[in-house]
C-alpha positions in Angstrom: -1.8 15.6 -10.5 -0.6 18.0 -7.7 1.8 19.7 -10.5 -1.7 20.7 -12.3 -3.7 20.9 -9.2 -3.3 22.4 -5.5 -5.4 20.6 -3.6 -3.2 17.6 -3.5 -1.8 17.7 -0.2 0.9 15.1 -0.5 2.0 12.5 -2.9 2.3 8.6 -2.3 4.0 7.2 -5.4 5.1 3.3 -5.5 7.3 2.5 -8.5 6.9 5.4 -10.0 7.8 5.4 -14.1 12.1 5.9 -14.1 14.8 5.4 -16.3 12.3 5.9 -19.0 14.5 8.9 -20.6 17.1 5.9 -21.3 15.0 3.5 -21.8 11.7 4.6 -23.7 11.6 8.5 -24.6 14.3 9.5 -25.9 14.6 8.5 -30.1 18.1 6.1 -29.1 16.1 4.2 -26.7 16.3 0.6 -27.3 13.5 -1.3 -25.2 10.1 0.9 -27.3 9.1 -2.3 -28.6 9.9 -4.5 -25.6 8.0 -2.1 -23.0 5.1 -1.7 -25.6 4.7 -5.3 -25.5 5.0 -5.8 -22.4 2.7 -3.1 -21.4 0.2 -4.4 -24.1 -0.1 -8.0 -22.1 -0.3 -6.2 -18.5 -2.9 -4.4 -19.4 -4.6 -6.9 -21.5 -5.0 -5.4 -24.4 -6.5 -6.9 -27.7 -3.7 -4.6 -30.1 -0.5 -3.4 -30.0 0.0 -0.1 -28.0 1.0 2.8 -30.3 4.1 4.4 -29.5 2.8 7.9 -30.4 0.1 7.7 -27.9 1.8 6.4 -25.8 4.8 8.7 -25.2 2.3 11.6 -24.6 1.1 9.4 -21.8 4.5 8.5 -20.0 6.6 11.8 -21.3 4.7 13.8 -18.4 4.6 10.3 -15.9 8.5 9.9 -15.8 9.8 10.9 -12.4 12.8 11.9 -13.7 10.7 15.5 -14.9 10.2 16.2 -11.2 13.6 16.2 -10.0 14.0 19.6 -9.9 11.1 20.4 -8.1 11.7 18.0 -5.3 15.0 19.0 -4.9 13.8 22.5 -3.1 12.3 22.9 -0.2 8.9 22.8 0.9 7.5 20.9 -1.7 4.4 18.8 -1.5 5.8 16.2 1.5 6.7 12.9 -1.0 6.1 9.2 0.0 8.7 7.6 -2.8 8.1 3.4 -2.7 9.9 0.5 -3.9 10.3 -3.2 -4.0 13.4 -5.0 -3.1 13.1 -7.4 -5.9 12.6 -4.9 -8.4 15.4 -4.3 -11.5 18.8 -3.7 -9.9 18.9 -0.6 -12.4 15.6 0.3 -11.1 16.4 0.5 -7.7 19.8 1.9 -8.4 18.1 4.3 -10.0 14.9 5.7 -8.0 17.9 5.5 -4.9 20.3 7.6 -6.7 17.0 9.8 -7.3 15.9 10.4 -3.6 19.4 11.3 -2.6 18.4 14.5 -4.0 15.4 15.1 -2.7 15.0 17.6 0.1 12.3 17.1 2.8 9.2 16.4 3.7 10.5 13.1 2.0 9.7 9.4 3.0 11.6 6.8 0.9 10.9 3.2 1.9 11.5 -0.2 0.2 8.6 -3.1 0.5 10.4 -5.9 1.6 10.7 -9.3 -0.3 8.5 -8.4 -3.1 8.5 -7.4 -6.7 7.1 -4.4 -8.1 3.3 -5.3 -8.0 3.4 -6.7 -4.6 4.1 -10.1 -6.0 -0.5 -9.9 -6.8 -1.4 -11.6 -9.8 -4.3 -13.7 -11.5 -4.7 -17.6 -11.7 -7.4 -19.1 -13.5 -8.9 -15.4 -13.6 -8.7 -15.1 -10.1 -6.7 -12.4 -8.1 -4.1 -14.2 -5.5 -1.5 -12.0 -3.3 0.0 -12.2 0.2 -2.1 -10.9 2.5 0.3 -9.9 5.0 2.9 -8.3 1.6 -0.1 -6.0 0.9 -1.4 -5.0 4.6 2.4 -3.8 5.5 1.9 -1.5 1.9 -1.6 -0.2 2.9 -0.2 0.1 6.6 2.6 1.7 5.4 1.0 4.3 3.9 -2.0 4.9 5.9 0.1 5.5 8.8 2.4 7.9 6.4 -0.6 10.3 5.4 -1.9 10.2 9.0 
């Protein structure tokens, strides 16, 4: 949003789409058909998701786009999250990624949970540690401030 519109003041972006060049864009990429599913049953869709679509909806997403931009200075200040039970090539990745970003830059890494905050639906009903998702919202409330 703030590359398309200036009144976004800073950006707060928690497992933000990566390695998707390697993994999903490019036309050698092996996992289309894994992610698609995958993404399908996340979101709960009835049908398959089609590929098409779908690139022109990740293609501008993927983080990897922005790397130039938050390698100079004074860009919008950046609030880059993980979780430490995320991928290893994930975290390898987003890592090797803020090592080249220049400040204002936060990185931090939500410890001992997985990329949705370990949230999730029994029976229909939403369950997550309470405490896992007050350190997030703290987190970042006190990072905007």
């Amino acid at each position: 949003a703030q590359a398309h519109d200036d009144r976004v003041e800073k950006i707060v972006s928690f497992g933000p789409p990566r390695r998707l060049s390697e993994r999903f864009l490019n036309p050698e990429a092996r996992e289309k058909q894994k992610l698609l599913v995958r993404w399908q049953a996340d979101m709960q869709l009835p049908r398959p998701l089609d590929y098409d679509a779908w690139f022109q909806v990740l293609a501008p997403l993927n983080i990897e786009t922005y790397g130039e931009a938050f390698a100079t200075p004074d860009h919008t200040p950046l609030f880059l999250i993980d979780a430490e039970q995320e991928p290893t090539a994930d975290l390898a990745f987003l890592r090797d990624f803020s090592r080249r970003v220049s400040p204002p830059f936060t990185y931090w890494t939500v410890p001992q949970t997985d990329h949705y905050l370990d949230t999730g639906f029994i029976l229909g009903l939403p369950c997550y540690n309470v405490a896992t998702v007050q350190l997030f919202v703290d987190q970042v409330v006190n990072w905007l401030g």
